[in-house]
mmCIF file of the N, C-alpha and C atoms, coordinates in Angstrom:
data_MODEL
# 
_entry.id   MODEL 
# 
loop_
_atom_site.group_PDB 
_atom_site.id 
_atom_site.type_symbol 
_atom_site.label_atom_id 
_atom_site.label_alt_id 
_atom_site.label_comp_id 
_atom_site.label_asym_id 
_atom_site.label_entity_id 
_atom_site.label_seq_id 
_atom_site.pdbx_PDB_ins_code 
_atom_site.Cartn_x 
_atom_site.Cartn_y 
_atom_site.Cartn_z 
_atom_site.occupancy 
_atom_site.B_iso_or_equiv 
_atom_site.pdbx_formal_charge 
_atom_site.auth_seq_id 
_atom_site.auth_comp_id 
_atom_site.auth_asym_id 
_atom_site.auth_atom_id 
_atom_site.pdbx_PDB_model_num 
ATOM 1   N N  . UNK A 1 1  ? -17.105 -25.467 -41.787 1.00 0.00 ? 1  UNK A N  1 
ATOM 2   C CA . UNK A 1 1  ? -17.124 -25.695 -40.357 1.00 0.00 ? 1  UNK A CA 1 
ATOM 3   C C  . UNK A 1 1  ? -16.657 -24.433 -39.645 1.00 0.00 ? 1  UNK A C  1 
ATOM 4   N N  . UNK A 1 2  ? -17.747 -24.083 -38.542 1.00 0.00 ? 2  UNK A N  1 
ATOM 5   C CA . UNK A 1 2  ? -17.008 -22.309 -38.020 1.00 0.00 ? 2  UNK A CA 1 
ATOM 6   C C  . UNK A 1 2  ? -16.354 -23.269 -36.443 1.00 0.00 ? 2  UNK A C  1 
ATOM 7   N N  . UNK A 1 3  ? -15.524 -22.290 -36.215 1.00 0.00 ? 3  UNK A N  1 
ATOM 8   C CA . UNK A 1 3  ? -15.272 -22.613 -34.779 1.00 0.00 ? 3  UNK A CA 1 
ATOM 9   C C  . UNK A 1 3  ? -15.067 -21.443 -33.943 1.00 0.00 ? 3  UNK A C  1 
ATOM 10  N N  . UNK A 1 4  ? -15.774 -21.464 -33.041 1.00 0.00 ? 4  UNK A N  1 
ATOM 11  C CA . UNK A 1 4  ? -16.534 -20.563 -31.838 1.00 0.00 ? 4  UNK A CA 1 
ATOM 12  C C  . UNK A 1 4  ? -15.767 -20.582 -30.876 1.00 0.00 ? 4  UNK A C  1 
ATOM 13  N N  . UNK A 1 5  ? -14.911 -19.570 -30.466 1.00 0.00 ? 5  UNK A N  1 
ATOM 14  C CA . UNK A 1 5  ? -13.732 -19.314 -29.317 1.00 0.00 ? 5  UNK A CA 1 
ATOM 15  C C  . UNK A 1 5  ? -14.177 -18.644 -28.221 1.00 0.00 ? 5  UNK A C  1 
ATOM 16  N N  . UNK A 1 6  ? -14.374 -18.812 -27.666 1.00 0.00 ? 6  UNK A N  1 
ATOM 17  C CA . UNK A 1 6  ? -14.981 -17.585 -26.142 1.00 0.00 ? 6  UNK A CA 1 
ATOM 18  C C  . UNK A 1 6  ? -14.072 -17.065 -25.198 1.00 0.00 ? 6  UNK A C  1 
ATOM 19  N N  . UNK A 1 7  ? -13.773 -16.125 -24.464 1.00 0.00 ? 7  UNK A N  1 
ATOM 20  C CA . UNK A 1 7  ? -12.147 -15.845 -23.861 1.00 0.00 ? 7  UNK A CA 1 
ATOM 21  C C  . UNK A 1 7  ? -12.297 -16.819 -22.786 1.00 0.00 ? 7  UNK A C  1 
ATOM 22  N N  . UNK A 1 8  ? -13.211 -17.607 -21.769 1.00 0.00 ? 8  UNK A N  1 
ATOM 23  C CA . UNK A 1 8  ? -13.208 -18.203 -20.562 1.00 0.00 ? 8  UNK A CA 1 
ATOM 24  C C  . UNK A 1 8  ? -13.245 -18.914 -20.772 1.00 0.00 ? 8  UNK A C  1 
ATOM 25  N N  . UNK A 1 9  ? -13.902 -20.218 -21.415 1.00 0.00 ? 9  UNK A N  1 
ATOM 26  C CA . UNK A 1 9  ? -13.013 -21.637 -21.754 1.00 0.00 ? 9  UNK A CA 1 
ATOM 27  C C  . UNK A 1 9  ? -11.429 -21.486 -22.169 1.00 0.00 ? 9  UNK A C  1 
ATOM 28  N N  . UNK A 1 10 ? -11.241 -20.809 -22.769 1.00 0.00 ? 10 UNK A N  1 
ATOM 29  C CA . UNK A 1 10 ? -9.818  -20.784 -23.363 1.00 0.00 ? 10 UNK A CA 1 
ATOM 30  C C  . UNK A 1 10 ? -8.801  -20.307 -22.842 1.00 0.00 ? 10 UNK A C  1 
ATOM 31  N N  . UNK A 1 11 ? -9.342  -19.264 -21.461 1.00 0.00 ? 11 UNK A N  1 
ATOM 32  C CA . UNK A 1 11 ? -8.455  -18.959 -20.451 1.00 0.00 ? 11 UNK A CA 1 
ATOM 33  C C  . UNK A 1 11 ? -8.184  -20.206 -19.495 1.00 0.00 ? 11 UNK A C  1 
ATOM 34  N N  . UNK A 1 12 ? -9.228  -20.711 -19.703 1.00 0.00 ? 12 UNK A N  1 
ATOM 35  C CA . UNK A 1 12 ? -9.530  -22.121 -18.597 1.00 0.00 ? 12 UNK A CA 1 
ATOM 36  C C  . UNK A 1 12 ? -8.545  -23.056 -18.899 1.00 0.00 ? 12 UNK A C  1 
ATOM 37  N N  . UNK A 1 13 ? -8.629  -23.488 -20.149 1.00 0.00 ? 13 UNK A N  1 
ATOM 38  C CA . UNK A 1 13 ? -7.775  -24.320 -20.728 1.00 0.00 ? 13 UNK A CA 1 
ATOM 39  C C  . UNK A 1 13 ? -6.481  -23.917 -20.413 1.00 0.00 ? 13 UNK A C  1 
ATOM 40  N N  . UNK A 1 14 ? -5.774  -22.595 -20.940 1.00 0.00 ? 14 UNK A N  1 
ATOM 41  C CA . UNK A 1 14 ? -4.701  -22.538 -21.137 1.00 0.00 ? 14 UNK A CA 1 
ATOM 42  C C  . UNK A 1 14 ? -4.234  -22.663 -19.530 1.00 0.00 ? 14 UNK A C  1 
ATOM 43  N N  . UNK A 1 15 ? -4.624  -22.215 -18.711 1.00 0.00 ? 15 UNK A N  1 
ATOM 44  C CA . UNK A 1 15 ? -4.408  -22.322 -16.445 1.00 0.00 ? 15 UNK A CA 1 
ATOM 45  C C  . UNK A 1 15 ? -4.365  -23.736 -16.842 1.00 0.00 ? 15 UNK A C  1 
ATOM 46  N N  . UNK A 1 16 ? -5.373  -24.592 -17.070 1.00 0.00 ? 16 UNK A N  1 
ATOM 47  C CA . UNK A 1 16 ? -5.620  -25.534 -16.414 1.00 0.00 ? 16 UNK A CA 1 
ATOM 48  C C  . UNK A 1 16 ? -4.260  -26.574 -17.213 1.00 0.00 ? 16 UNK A C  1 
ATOM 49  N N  . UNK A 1 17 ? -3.720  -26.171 -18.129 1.00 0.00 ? 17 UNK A N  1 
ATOM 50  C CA . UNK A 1 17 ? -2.211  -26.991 -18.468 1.00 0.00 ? 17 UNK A CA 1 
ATOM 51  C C  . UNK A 1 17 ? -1.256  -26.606 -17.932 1.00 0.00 ? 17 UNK A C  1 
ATOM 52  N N  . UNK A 1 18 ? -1.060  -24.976 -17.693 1.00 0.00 ? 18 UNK A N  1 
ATOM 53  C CA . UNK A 1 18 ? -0.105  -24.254 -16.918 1.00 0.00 ? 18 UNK A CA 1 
ATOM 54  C C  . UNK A 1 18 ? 0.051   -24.576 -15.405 1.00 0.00 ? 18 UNK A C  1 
ATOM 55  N N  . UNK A 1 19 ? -1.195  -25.213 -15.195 1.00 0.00 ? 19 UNK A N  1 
ATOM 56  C CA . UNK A 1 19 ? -1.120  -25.559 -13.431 1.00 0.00 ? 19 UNK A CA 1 
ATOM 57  C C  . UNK A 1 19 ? -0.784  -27.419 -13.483 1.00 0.00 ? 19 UNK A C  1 
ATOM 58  N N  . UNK A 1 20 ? -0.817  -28.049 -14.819 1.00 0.00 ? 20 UNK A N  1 
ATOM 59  C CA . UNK A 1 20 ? -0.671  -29.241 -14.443 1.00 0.00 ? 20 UNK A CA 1 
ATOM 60  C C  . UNK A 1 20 ? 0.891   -29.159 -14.693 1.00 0.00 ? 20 UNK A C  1 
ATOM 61  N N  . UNK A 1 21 ? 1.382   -28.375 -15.455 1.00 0.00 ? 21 UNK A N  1 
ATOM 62  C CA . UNK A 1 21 ? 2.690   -28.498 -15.709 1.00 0.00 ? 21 UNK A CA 1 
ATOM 63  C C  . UNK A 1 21 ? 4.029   -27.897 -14.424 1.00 0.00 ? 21 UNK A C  1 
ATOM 64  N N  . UNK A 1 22 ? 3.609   -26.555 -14.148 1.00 0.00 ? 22 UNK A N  1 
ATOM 65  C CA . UNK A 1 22 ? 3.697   -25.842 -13.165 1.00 0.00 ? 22 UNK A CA 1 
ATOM 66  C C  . UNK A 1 22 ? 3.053   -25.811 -11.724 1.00 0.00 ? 22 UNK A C  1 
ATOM 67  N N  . UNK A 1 23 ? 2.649   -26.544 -11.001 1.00 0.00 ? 23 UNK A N  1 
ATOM 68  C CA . UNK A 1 23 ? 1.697   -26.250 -9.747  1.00 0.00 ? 23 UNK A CA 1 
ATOM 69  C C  . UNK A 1 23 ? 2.013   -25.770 -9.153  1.00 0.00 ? 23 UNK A C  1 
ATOM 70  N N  . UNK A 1 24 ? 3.024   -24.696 -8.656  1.00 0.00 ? 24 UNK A N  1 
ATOM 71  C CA . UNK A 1 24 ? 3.385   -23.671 -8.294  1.00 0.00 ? 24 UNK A CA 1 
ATOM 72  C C  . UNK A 1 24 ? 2.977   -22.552 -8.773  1.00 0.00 ? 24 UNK A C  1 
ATOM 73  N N  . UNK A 1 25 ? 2.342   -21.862 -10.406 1.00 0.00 ? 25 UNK A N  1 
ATOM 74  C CA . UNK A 1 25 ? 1.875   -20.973 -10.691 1.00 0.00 ? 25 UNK A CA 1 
ATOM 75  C C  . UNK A 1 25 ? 0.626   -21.281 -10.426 1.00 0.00 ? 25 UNK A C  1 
ATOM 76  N N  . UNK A 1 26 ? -0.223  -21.722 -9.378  1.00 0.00 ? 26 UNK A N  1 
ATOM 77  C CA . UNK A 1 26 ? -1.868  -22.101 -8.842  1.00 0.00 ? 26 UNK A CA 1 
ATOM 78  C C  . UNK A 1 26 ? -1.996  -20.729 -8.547  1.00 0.00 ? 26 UNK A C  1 
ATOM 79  N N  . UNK A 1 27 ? -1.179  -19.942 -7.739  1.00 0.00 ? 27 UNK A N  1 
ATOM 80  C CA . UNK A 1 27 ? -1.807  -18.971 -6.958  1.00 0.00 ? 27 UNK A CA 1 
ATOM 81  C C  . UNK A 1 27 ? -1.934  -17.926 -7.643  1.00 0.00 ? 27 UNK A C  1 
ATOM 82  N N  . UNK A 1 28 ? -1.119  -17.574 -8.753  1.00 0.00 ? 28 UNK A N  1 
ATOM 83  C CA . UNK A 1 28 ? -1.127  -16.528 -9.314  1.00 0.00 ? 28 UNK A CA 1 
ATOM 84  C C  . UNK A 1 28 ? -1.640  -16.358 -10.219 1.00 0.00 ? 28 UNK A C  1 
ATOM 85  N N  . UNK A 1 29 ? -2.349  -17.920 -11.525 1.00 0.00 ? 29 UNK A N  1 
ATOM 86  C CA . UNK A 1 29 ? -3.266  -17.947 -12.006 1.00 0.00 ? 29 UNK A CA 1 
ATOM 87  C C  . UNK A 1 29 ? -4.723  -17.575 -11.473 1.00 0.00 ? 29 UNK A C  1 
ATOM 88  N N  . UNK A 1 30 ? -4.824  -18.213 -10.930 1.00 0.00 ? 30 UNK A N  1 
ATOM 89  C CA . UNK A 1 30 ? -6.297  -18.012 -9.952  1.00 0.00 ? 30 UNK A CA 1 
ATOM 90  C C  . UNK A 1 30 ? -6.515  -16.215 -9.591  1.00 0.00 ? 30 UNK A C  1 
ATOM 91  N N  . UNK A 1 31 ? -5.769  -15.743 -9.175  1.00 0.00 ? 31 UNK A N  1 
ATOM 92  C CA . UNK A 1 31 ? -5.401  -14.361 -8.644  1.00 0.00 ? 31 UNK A CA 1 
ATOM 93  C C  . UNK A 1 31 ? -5.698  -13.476 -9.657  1.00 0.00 ? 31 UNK A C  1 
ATOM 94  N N  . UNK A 1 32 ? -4.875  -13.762 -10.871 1.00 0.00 ? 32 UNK A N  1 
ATOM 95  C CA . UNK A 1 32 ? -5.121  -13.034 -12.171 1.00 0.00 ? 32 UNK A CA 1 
ATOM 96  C C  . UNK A 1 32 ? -6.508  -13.104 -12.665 1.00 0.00 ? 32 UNK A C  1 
ATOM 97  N N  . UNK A 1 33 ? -7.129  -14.730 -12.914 1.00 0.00 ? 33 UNK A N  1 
ATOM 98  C CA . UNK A 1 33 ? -7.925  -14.902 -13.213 1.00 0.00 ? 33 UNK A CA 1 
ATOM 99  C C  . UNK A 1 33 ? -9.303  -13.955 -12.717 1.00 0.00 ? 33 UNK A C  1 
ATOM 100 N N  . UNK A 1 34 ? -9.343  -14.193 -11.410 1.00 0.00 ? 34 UNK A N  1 
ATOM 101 C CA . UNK A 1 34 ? -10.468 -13.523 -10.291 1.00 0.00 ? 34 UNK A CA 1 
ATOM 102 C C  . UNK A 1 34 ? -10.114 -11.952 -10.741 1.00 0.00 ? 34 UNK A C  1 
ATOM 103 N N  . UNK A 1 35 ? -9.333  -11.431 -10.647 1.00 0.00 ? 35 UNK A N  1 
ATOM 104 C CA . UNK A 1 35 ? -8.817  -10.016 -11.154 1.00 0.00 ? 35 UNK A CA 1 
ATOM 105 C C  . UNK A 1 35 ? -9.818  -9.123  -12.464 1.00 0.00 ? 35 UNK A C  1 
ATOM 106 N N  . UNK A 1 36 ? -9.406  -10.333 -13.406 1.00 0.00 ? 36 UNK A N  1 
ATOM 107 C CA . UNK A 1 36 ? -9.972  -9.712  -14.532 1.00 0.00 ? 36 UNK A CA 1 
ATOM 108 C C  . UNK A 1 36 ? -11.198 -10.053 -14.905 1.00 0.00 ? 36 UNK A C  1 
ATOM 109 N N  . UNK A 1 37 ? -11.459 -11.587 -13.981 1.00 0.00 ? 37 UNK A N  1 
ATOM 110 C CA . UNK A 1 37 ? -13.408 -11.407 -14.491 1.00 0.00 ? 37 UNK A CA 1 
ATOM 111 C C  . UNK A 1 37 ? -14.269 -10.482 -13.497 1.00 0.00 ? 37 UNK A C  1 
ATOM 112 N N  . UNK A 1 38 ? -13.358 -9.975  -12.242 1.00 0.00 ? 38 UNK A N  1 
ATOM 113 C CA . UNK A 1 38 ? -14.242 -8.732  -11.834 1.00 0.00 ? 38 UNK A CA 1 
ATOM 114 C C  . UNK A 1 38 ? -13.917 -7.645  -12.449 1.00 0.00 ? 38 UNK A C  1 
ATOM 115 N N  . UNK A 1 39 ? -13.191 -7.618  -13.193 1.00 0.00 ? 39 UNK A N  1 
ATOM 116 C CA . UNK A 1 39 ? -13.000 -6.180  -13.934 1.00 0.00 ? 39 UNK A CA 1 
ATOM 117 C C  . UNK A 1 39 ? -13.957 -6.236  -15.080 1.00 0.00 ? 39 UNK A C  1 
ATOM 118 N N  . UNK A 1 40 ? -14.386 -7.860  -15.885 1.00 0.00 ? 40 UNK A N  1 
ATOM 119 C CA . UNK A 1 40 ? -14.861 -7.124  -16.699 1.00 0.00 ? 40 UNK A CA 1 
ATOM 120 C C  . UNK A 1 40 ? -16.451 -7.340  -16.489 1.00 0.00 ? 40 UNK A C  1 
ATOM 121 N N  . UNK A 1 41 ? -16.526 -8.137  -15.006 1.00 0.00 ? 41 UNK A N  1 
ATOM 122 C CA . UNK A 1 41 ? -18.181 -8.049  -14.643 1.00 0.00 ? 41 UNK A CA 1 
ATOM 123 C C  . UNK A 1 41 ? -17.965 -6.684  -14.094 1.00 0.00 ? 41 UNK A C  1 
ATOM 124 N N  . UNK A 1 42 ? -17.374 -5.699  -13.667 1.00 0.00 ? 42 UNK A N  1 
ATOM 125 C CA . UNK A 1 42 ? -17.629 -4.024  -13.087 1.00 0.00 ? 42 UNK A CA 1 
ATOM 126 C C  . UNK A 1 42 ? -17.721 -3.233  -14.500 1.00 0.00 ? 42 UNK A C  1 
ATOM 127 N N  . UNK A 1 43 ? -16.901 -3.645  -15.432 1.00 0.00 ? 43 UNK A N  1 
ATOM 128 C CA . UNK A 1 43 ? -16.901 -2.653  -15.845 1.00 0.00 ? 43 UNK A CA 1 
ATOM 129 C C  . UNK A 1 43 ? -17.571 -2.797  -17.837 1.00 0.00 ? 43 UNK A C  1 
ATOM 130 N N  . UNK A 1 44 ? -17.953 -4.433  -17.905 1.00 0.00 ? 44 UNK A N  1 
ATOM 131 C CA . UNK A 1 44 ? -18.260 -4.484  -19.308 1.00 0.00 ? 44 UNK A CA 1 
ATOM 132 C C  . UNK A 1 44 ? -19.808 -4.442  -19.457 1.00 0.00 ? 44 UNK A C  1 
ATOM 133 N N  . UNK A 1 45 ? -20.553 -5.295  -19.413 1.00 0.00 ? 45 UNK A N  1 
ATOM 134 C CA . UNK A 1 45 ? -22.199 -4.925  -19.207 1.00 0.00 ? 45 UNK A CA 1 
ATOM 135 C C  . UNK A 1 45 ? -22.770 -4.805  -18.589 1.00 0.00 ? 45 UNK A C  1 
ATOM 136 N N  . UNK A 1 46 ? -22.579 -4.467  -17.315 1.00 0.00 ? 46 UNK A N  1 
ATOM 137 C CA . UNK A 1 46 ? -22.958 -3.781  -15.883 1.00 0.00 ? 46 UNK A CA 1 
ATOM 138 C C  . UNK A 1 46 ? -23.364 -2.580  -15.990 1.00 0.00 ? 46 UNK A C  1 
ATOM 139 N N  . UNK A 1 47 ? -21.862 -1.855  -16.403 1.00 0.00 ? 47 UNK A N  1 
ATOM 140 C CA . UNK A 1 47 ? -21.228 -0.310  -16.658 1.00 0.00 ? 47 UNK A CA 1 
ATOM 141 C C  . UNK A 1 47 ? -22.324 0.519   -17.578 1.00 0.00 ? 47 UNK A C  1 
ATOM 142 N N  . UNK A 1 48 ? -23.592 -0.256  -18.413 1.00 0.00 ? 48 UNK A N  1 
ATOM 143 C CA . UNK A 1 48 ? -23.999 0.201   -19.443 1.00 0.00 ? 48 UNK A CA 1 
ATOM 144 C C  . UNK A 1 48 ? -25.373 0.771   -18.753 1.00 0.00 ? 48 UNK A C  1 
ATOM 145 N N  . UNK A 1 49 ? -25.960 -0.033  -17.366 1.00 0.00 ? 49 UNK A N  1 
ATOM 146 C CA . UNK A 1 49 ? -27.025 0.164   -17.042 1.00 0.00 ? 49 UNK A CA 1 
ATOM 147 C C  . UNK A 1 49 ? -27.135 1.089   -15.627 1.00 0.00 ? 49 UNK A C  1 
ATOM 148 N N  . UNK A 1 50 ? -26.078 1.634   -15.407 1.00 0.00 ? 50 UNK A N  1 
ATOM 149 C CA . UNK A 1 50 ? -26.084 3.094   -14.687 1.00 0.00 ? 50 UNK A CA 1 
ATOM 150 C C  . UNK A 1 50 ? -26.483 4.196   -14.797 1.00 0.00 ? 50 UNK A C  1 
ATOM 151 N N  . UNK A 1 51 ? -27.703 4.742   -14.084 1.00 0.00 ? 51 UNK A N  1 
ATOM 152 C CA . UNK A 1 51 ? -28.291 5.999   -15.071 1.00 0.00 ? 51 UNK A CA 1 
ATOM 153 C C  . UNK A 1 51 ? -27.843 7.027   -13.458 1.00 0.00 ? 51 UNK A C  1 
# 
């Protein structure tokens, strides 16, 4: 049996317990979150098709 991890479900998951436990860290999850999936939509397979 393989099991298939992807980083954005699993980022998802791990916020989405951290915010039921904490709902005070909402803003700064979200913040982080938005942060780094534009970093890696600018800069991971975007970045490749710039001539």
């Amino acid at each position: 049996m393989n099991l298939h991890l992807t980083v954005g479900p699993l980022v998802s998951l791990i916020a989405g317990i951290l915010i039921l436990a904490v709902p005070r860290l909402l803003r700064y999850i979200v913040s982080i979150y938005l942060i780094i999936v534009g970093l890696l939509g600018l800069l991971g397979s975007g970045a490749h098709y710039l001539h």
